[in-house]
N, C-alpha and C positions, 0 to 999 in steps of 0.2 A: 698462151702468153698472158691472157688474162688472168687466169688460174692462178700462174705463178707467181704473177706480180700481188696479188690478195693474199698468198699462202700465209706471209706474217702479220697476227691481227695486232690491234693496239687496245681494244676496250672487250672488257666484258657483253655476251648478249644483252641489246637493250630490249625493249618493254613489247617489241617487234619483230623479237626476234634475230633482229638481226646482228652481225658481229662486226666492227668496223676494223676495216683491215688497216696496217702500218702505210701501205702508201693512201690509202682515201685520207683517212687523219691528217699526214702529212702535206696531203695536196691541199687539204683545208684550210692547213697552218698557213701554210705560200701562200697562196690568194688572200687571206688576213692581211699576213705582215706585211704584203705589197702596199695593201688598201693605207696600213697605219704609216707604216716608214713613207709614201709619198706626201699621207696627210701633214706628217712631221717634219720633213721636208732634208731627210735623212737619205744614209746611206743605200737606198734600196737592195742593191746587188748583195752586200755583204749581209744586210738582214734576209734573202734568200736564202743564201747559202744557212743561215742561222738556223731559218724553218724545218729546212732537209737534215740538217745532225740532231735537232732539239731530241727526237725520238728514236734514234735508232740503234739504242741500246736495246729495247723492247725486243727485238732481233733475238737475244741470249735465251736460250731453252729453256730456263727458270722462269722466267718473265710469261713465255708462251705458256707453260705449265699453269702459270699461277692464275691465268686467266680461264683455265679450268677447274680451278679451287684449290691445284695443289701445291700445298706450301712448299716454297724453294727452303732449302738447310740453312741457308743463312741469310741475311740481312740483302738484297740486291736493288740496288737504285739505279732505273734505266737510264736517267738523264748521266749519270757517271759513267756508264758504259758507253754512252752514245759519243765521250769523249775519247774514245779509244782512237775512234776514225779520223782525229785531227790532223796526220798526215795527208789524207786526201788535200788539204789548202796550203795557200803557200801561209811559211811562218809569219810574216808581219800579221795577218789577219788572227791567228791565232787567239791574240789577245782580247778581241771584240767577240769572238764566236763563243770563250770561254766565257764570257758574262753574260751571253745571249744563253748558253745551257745550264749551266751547271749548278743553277740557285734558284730555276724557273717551279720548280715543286719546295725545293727544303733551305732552309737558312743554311751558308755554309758551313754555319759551325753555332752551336749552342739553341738550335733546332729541340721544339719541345720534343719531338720524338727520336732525339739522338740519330740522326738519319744522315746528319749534313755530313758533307763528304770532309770536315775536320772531324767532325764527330767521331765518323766510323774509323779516321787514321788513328785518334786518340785510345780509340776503344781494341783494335786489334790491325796493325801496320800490314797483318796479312792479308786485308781486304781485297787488296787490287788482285792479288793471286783468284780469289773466288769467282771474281766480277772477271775476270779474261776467260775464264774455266772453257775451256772446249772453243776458243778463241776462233782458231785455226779453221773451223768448221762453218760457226753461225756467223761470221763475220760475212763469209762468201755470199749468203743465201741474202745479204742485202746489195747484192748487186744491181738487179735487173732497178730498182727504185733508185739508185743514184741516175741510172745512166738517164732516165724518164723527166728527170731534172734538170738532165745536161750537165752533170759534173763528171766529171773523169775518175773511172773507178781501177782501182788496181789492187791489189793484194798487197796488205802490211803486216809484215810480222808480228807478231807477237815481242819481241824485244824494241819494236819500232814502236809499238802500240801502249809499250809500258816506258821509256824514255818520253815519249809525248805524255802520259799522264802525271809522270814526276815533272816534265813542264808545269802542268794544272797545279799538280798541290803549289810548286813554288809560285805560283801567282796566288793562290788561293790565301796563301803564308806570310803575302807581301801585301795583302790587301788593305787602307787605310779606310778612316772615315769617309763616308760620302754616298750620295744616291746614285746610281746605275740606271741609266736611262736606256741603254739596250737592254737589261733584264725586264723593264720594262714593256719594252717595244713587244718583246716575247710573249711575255705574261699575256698582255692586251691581245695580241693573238691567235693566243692559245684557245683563249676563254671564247673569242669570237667563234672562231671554231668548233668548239665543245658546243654554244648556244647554234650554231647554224643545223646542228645533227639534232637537235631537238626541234628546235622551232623552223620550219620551212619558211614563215616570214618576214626573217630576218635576210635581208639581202644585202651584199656588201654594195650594191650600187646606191644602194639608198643612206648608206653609211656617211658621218663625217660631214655630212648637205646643210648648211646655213639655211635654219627656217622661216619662209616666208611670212611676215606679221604682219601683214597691213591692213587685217581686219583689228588693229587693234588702234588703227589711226583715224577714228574717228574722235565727235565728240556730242557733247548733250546737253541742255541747258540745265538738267535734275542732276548732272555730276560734276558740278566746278573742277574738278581734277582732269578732266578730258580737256578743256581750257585753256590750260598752265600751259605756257609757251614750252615750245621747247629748249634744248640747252647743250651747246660741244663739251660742257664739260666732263669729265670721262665716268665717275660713280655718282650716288644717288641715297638721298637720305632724305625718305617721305615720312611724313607721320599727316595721319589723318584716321576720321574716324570708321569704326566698319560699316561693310557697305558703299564705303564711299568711291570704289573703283580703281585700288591702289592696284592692284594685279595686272590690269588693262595699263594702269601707267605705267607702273615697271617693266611690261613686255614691251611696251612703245618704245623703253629708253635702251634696247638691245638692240643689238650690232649682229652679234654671232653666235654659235652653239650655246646653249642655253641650258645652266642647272637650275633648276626652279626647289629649294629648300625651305619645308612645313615643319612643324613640331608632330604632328599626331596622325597615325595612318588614317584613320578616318577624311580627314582631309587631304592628304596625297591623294585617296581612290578619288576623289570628290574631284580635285583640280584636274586629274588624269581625264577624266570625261570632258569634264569643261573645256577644255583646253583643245582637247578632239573633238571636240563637237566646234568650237571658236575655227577651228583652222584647216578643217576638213575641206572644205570647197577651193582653197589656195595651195595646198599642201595636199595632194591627194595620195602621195608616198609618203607622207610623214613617218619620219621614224622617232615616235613618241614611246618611251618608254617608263614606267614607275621601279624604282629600287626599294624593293621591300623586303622579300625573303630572301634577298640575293647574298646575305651572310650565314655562314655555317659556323658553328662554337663545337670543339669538340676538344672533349676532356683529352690527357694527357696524364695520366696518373690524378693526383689530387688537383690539378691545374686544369684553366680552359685558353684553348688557344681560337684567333680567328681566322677565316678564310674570305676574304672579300671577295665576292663573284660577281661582281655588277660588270657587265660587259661595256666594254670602251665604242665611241662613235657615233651614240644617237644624237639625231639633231634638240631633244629637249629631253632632261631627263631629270623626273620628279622622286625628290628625297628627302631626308631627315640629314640637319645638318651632324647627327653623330656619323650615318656612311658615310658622311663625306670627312669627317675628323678623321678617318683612317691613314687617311696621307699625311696629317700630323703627329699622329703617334705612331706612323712608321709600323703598321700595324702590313699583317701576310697580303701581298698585291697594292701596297701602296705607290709604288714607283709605274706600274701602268694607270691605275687613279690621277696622279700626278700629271702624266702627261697627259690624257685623257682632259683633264680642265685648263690645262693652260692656256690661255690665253682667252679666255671663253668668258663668257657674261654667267655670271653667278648671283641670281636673285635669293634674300635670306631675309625671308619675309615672316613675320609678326615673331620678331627677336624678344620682345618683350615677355613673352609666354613662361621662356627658359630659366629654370631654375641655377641656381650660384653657378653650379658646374659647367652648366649648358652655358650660362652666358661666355664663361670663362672661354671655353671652348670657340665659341662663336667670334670673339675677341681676336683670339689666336689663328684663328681660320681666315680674318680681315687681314692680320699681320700676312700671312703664310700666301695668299691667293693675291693679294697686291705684287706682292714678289714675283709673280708667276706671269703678271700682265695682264690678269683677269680682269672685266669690268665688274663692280660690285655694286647692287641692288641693294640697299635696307628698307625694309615698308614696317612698320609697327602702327597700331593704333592709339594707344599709349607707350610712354618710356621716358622714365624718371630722368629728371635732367644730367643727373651725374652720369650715368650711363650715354645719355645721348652724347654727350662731351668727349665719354671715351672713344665710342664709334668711328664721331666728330675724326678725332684727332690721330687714328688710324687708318681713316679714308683720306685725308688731309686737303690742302687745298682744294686740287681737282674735283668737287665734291659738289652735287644740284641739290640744294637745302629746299625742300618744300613740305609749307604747311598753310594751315587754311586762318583767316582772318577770323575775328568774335561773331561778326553775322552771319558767316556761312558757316561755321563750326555750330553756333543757334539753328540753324535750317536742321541739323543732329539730334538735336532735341525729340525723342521718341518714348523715353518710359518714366513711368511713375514708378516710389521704391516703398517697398513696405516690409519694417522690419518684424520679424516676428520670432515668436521664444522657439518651435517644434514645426515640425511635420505637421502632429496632428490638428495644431491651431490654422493649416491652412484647408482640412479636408469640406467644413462647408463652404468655402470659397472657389473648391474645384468642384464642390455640387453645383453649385449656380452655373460654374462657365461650361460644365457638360450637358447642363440643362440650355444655355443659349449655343449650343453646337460648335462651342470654341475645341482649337486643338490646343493642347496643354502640353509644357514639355516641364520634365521634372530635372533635377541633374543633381548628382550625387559626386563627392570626392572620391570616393573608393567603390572598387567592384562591389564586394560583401555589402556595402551600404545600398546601392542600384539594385541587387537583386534581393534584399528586405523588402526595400520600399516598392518595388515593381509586385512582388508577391503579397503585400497590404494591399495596393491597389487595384490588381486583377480581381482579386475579392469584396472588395468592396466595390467594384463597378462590371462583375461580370459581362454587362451587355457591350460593354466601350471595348472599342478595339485600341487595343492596347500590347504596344511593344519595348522589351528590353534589349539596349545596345551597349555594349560596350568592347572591351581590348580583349575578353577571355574565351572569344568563342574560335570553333575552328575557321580558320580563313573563310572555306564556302560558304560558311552560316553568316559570317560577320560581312562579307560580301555583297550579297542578299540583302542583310538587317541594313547596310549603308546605302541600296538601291533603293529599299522599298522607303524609308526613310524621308530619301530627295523625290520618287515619283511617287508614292503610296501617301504616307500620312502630310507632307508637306502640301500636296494638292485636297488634300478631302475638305468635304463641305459639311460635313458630319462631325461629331465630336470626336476625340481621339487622344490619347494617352501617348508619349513617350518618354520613358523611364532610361534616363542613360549616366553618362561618367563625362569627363573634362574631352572625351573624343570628337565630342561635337562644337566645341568648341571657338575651331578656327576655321576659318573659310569652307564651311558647311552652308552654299547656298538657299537654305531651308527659312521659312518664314512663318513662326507660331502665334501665338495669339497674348496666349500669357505663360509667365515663367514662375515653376517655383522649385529654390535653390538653395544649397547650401552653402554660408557665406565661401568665400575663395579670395583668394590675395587679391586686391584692386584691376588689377591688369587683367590677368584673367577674368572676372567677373564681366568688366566690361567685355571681355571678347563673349563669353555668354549672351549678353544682352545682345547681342548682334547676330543673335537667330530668334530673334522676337520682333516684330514689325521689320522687319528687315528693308523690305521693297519702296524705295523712293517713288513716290508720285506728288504730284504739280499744289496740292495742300500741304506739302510738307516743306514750302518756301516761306509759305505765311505764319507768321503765329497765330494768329487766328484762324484759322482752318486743322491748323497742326494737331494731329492726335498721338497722344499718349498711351501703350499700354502698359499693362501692370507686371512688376516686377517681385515677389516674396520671396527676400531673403532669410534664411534661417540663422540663429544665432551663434555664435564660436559655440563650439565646446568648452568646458574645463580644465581640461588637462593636454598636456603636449601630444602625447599616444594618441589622442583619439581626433586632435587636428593634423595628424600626416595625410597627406605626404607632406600639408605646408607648415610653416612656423608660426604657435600659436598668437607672436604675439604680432605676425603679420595680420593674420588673419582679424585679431583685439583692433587693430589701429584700421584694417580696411572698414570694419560695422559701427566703430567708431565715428567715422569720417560720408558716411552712408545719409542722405536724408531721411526723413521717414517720413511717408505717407503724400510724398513731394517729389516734383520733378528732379532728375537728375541732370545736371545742365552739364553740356561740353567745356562751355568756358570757365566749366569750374575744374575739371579733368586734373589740370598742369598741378596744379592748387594741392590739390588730394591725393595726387600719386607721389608727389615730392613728400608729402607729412607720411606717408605708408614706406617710403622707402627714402629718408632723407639722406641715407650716404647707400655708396655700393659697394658691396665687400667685396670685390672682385676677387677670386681666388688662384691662387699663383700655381699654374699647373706648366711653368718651364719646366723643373724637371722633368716632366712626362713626354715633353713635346722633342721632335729628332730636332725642327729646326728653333734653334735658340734667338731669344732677342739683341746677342751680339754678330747675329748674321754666321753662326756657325753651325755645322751638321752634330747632332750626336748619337750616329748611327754608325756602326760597321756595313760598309760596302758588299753588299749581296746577303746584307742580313734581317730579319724583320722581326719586329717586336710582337708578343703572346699577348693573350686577351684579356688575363686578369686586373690589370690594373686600370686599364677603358673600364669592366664592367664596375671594378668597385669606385670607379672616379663619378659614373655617370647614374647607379643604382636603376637602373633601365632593365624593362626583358629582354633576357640577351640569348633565349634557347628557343626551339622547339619542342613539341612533348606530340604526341600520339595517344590513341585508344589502343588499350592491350589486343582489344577484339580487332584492332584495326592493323596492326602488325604485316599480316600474313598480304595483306588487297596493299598495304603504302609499298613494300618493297616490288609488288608487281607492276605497279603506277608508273606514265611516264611524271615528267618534270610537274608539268602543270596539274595533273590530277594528286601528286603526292601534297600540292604547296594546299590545295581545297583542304586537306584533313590537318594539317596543321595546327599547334594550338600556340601561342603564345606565353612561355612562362618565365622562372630568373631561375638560374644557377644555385642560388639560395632552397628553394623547396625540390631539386631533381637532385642535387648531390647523390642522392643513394639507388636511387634508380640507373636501370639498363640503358645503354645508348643504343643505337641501331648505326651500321658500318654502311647507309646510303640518302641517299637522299639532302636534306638538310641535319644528316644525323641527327635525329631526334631521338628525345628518351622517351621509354616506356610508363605510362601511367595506369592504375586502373581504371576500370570503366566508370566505377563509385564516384570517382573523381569529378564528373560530367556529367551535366543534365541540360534539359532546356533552359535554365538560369545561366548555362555557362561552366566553367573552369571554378572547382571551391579547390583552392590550392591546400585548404587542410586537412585533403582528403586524399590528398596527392600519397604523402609517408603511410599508409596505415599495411602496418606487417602482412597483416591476412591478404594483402591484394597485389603484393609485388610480382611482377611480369619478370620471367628470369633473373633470378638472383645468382645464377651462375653464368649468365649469361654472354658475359662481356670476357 
């Protein structure tokens, strides 16, 4: 019985070997969509029934072939076959099961890869003929899997099987504007699903569980912000300086499920520990998880399209607020995204960081997530008043304004600034401080510039330990470089080098000695400085005990090229506005960042967005928007890339061991390279590409080294 009921598989051998058959898959699916549709407070029964048809097109001889590599003759999408069986239900349901199936893999129509089942009508009307092909045979052999469900199985014609899919197309035909919250509910369960068969500790009991905080209900005389009364009002708009414990109070100010959104992965990995280590003892099933490689980009002819895979139901889950933009640009799996936050605490912390787009973005995210019932979180350390206004006036009334008076913002007061023309005017200044066994952190705008200056400086200080971090290395290594970082050089008593990029920038609980830097827009800078004396103690109430360290900032450049990523004449106005050789005072902050940013361009990115600010959808119903326009909106690394040598070991990898080799790169330098059909579809690079410095992405194109050029 067992036997039989396995015979039809649903996936490819994984990394174990093993094959997962159509009903394990399926019984995955049910137990998911249980866990979601009760959490949502939905139809349960008919989202079962939903789980049990999602797949069982897969059933079609082409489909079982193709999971032994052999290509079927024509185009076959199981989820459209799995619609054959729609007789089994009575008809009024019909119309819920068909948005539960039939757009859970492809858009229904204008799908980059032509696949959506208007697509294939438009493309050749004889489709359904193919997709029935030996109907009469493979239909039966999904019997014993209905019955195991409890649905009542019988034999349906083939003319019964194709009147019911001219059903589908005409609803498919009828379909207007608007979001699909059962394609959703699917979607969400599908992916739970897929991650349970990977990760064994992932448990649906642990799913969906409001996490306990009340290690964060404390308070301390060193952090005025633990103090602040509390407040019914529903969001939250903190500004204070770093360091000063905004995190602990934003968590304080949650209710329930919790998105916790960073600018830079280095600090996601950073708050992921913090956070686990904060609530380990209260939460001993915490289902804490970080979204990071959980997007796939995979070309499409000259196009990239996205896949959202961040799986729905953890009680915190730490990201970048572009994953989470997904559900505004209607972007592949946004309607399980969607439900997945509703109604949820959404912290969107050091907004200040984001550049035009990002803010824009973050703007539009406040509109889209208020709608949703969301509690909304803002923590910045600075943030130009124009902007604060916006925020202001989108969080609206309901809104807990906190910030800190002139003498507690004074207790802030921690570095000296010293401007300077070069690098090299600061090099006997880092002799003295590795002569007094200070640790040094250097920080660079651009990768290419970090690994110059990391390679000047291992040479010229051979004996110092000394490390380069930044965004271009493979996950494991970048991993690692961000462990050792917060336990290795953060703790040493010895001198110590570290040469990195804008990654350390934000909630990098690390505390160095002295800084030296290349100017950065005001905002930024300051988040800089706030991995330099870091750590509040009982002298740092008094001004007279209060100590200062030293800050070396380097001078703009000349020309706009060689001040990217930022704008030179932001960058003119922050060195401008800069002391020299002087304290840099909090109460002066407001003062300095208004004259750096006296108005804000906010950039108009309704077109792009589904929900519009007249409270209207601009989306087609079971359909999802491609990835080119997110990536050129956002100019972010939006791919994966691989070592050629490494090929052969990432496709035998499970999940976890492929995400280690990973590299981080843009659509821009991989154009002409090979993709890979697993994993996070990665492109092929040469080895040349890759050194202990990192990723030189100009080495990425060079002819002599391309990894299958026929490949794809």
């Amino acid at each position: 019985m067992k036997e039989q009921l396995n015979k039809l598989k649903a996936k490819s051998e994984d990394y174990k070997g093993h094959q997962l058959s159509l009903f394990e898959h399926t019984e995955d699916v049910y137990h998911s969509i249980i866990k979601f549709a009760q959490y949502l407070n939905v139809d349960v029964e008919i989202c079962k029934k939903g789980a049990v048809l999602h797949d069982m097109g897969k059933a079609h001889p082409w489909f079982q072939e193709s999971l032994k590599g052999i290509r079927p003759e024509k185009a076959y999408r199981h989820e459209l076959g799995s619609l054959f069986f729609l007789p089994l239900f009575p008809k009024e349901e019909w119309d819920v099961l068909i948005e539960l199936v039939v757009s859970h893999h492809k858009s229904i129509q204008n799908d980059p890869s032509n696949r959506g089942i208007l697509d294939l009508l438009k493309e050749d009307e004889e489709f359904i003929d193919w997709h029935l092909e030996g109907w009469e045979i493979w239909s039966k052999e999904t019997a014993l899997i209905w019955k195991e469900f409890d649905i009542e199985y019988r034999d349906i014609s083939e003319d019964e099987a194709r009147e019911a899919f001219d059903y589908v197309l005409d609803f498919c035909e009828s379909i207007d504007f608007g979001v699909s919250a059962w394609k959703g509910i699917l979607m969400g369960a599908d992916h739970i699903a897929s991650a349970m068969v990977d990760n064994t500790e992932l448990s649906l009991e642990r799913m969906f569980k409001t996490p306990d905080l009340r290690f964060y209900n404390t308070t301390h005389p060193l952090y005025p912000i633990s103090e602040i009364p509390p407040s019914e009002k529903k969001h939250t708009l903190c500004v204070a300086p770093t360091g000063a414990g905004k995190t602990n109070f934003m968590m304080k100010r949650t209710k329930g499920r919790v998105f916790y959104t960073l600018p830079f992965q280095a600090s996601i990995n950073a708050m992921l520990h913090r956070i686990g280590k904060d609530l380990r003892a209260d939460n001993p099933e915490l289902d804490l998880r970080v979204q990071h490689s959980a997007s796939k980009v995979v070309r499409r002819g000259t196009d990239f399209e996205t896949e959202l895979q961040g799986k729905v139901g953890a009680s915190i889950t730490i990201l970048t607020p572009h994953q989470l933009a997904g559900l505004i640009f209607g972007l592949k799996g946004y309607e399980a995204q969607l439900l997945d936050v509703k109604g949820c605490d959404i912290i969107l912390d050091e907004v200040h960081t984001y550049n035009r787009a990002s803010q824009a973005i973050v703007l539009k995210l406040i509109e889209v997530l208020k709608g949703l019932g969301c509690r909304i979180h803002v923590g910045t350390a600075t943030i130009p008043t124009k902007l604060y206004e916006e925020i202001l006036k989108r969080l609206g009334e309901d809104t807990y304004e906190v910030s800190f008076n002139d003498e507690t913002l004074s207790s802030y007061d921690r570095h000296t600034i010293h401007k300077v023309d070069d690098f090299e005017a600061t090099f006997p200044i880092l002799q003295k401080a590795i002569k007094a066994k200070q640790k040094v952190l250097v920080i660079c705008n651009r990768v290419a510039n970090a690994q110059q200056m990391y390679t000047t400086l291992s040479e010229l200080y051979p004996d110092v330990d000394t490390m380069l971090v930044h965004s271009k290395f493979k996950k494991g290594e970048r991993n690692q470089k961000e462990q050792d970082l917060i336990d290795h050089y953060n703790t040493m008593e010895e001198a110590c080098i570290v040469v990195s990029t804008q990654i350390v920038e934000v909630s990098l609980d690390i505390s160095f000695d002295i800084m030296v830097t290349e100017v950065a827009p005001l905002d930024a800078l300051i988040q800089r400085l706030g991995r330099v004396h870091r750590k509040r103690v009982a002298s740092s109430l008094d001004a007279k005990t209060r100590i200062h360290k030293p800050i070396y900032v380097i001078a703009p450049p000349e020309d706009e090229k060689e001040a990217l990523p930022y704008e030179l004449k932001i960058l003119d106005r922050t060195y401008e506005m800069l002391p020299n050789d002087a304290i840099l005072h909090q109460t002066s902050m407001q003062e300095k960042i208004d004259y750096v940013y006296p108005e804000v361009d906010l950039m108009d990115i309704d077109t792009h967005c589904i929900f519009k600010s007249d409270q209207s959808i601009n989306i087609e119903k079971l359909c999802s928007n491609t990835k080119s326009t997110f990536i050129e909106l956002l100019e972010i690394d939006s791919v994966k890339v691989i070592l050629e040598s490494e090929v052969s070991q990432y496709e035998k990898a499970n999940y976890e061991e492929k995400m280690l080799m990973e590299i981080p790169a843009s659509t821009y330098h991989v154009s002409d390279c090979a993709q890979l059909e697993t994993g996070a579809r990665p492109f092929v690079i040469p080895d040349r590409a890759y050194s202990e410095l990192g990723l030189n992405t100009k080495m990425i194109n060079d002819d002599n080294n391309r990894y299958g050029s026929n490949f794809i």
